[in-house]
C-alpha positions in Angstrom: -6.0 2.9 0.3 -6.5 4.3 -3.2 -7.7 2.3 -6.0 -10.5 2.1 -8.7 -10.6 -1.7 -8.2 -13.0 -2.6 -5.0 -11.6 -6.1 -5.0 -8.3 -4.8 -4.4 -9.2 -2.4 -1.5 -11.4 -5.4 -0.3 -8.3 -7.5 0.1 -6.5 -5.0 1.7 -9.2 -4.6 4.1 -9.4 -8.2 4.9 -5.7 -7.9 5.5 -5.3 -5.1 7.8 -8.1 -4.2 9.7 -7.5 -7.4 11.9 -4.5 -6.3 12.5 -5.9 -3.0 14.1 -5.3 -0.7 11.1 -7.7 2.5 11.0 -8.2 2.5 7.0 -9.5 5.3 4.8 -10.7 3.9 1.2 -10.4 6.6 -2.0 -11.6 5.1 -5.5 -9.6 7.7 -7.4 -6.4 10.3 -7.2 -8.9 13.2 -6.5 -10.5 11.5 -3.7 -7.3 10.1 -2.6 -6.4 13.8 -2.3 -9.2 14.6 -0.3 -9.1 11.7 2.2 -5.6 12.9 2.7 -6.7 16.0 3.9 -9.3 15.1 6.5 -7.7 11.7 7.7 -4.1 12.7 7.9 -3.1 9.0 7.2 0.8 7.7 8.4 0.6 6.1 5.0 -0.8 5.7 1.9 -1.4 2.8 -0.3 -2.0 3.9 -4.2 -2.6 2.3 -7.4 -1.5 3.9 -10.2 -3.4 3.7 -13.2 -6.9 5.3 -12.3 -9.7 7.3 -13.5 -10.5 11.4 -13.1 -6.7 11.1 -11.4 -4.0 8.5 -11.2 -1.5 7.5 -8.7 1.3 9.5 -10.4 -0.8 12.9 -10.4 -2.2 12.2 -6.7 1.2 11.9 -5.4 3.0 14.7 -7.2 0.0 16.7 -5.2 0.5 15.4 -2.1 4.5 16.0 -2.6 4.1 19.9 -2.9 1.0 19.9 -0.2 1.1 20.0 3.6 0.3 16.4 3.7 4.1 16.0 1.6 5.0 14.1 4.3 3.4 11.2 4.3 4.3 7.8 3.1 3.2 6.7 0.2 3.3 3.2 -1.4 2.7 2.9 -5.3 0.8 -0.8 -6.2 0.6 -1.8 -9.3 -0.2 -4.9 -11.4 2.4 -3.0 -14.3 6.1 -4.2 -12.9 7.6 -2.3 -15.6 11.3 -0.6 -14.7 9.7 2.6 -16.6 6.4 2.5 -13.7 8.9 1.6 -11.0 11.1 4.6 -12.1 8.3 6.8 -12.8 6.5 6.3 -9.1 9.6 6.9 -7.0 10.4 9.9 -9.3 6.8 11.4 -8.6 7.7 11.1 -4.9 6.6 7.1 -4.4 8.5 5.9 -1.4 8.3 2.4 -2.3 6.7 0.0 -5.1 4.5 -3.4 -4.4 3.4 -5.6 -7.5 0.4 -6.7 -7.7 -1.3 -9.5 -6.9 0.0 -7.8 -3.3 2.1 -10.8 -1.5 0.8 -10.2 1.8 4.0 -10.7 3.4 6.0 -8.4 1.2 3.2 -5.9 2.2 3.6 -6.5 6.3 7.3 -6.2 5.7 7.0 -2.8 4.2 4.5 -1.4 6.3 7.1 -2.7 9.4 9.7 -0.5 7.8 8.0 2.6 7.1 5.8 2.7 10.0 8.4 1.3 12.1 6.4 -1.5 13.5 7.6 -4.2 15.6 4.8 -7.4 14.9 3.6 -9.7 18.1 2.8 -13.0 17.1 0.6 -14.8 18.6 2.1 -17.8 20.9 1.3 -21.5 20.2 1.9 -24.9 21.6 0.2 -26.8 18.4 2.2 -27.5 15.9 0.9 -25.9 12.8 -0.6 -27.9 9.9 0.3 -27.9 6.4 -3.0 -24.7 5.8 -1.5 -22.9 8.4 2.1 -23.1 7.5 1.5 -21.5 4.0 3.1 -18.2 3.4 0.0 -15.7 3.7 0.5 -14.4 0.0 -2.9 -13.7 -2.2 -1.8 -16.0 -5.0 -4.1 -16.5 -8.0 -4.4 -19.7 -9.4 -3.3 -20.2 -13.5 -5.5 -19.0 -16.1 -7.5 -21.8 -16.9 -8.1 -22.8 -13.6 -9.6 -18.8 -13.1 -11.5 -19.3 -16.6 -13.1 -22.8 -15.2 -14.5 -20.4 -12.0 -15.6 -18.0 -14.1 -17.8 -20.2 -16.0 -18.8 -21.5 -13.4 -20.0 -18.5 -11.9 -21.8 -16.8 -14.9 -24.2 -19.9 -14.8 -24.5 -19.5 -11.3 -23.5 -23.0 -10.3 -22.3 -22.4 -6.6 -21.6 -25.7 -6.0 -19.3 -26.2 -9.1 -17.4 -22.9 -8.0 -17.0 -24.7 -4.6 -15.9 -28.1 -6.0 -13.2 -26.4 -7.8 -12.1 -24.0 -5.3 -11.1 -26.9 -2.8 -9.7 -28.8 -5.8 -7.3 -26.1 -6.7 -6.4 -25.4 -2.6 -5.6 -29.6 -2.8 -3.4 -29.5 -5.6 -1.3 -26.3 -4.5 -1.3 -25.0 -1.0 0.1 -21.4 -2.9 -3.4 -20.6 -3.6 -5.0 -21.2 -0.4 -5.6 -17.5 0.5 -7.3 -16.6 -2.9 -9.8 -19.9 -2.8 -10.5 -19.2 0.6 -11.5 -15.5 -1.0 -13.4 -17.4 -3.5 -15.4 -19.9 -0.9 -16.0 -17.2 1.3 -18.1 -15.1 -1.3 -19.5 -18.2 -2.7 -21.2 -19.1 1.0 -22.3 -15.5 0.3 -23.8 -15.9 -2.7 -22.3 -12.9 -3.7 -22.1 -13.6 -7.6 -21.0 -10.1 -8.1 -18.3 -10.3 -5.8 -16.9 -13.4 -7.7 -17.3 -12.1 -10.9 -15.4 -8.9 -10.3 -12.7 -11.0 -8.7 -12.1 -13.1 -11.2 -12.3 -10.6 -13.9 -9.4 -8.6 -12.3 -7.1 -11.5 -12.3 -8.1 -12.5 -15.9 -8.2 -8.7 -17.2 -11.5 -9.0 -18.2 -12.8 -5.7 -18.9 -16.3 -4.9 -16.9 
């Protein structure tokens, strides 16, 4: 997993490694480059726009390197046809937008990998939570913004309140508030704050 953004290599994290994924992080094309050396990964996961070295660079490297083989899967938060293009051209074998829908993301690493996924057998019927398509879906703007502020006072309780509020309104953003409650029982104000800065494109 290579990306400059440790929110998004968080959520990936959170993602796979239950599922018994052996994961390699990078921050940058140049380390991406070097992980690829000493892990020999089955496949990569790459944002594009980084510093020192992007995604583009990293895999036109990899492409004429002894690692050429391996998969690689360009994520990026620009859907532009002129990224798409430009990421399959480099030698990209597929594209995600992101946020990353986390069903999309199984669904491609099924293909390439040539998985075959074992769900787990159950005689409840599942509730309305647990019936939500697992996609990391941030709520709108001004719902983010109200977190935000809430977090750069520090008010844990307000960024609580409004988590569960948004998660009652629409069940689409259950897997990002459960994100958000999960570093605010943390206390981890820095976690939230890069979080939501991300999905507001607030420089840091």
């Amino acid at each position: 997993m290579v990306d400059d953004k440790e929110v998004n290599l968080q959520i990936l994290e959170q993602v796979l490694a239950p599922l018994g994924f052996d994961l390699v992080q990078a921050m940058n094309g140049r380390e991406g480059l070097e992980q690829a050396k000493t892990a020999n990964p089955d496949l990569i996961i790459t944002d594009l726009k980084m510093p020192e070295m992007d995604g583009f660079a990293m895999t036109q490297r990899l492409r004429n390197s002894p690692e050429q083989e391996v998969i690689i899967i360009a994520s990026s938060a620009s859907v532009s046809e002129e990224d798409k293009m430009k990421a399959i051209t480099e030698g990209c074998n597929d594209f995600l937008p992101k946020p990353v829908e986390i069903d999309k993301l199984l669904s491609c690493l099924q293909k390439y990998l040539k998985l075959e996924w074992v769900y787990e057998k159950t005689e409840t019927k599942l509730t309305e939570r647990e019936d939500v398509t697992a996609a990391f879906i941030p709520p709108p703007d001004e719902s983010l913004r109200l977190l935000y502020e809430a977090v750069k006072i520090g008010d844990f309780e307000a960024i609580e309140n409004q988590a569960e509020a948004i998660k009652q309104r629409d069940s689409q953003y259950t897997i990002f508030c459960d994100r958000i409650l999960q570093l605010t029982s943390e206390f981890d104000e820095t976690g939230l704050t890069k979080l939501l800065q991300e999905y507001l494109g607030i420089a840091e």
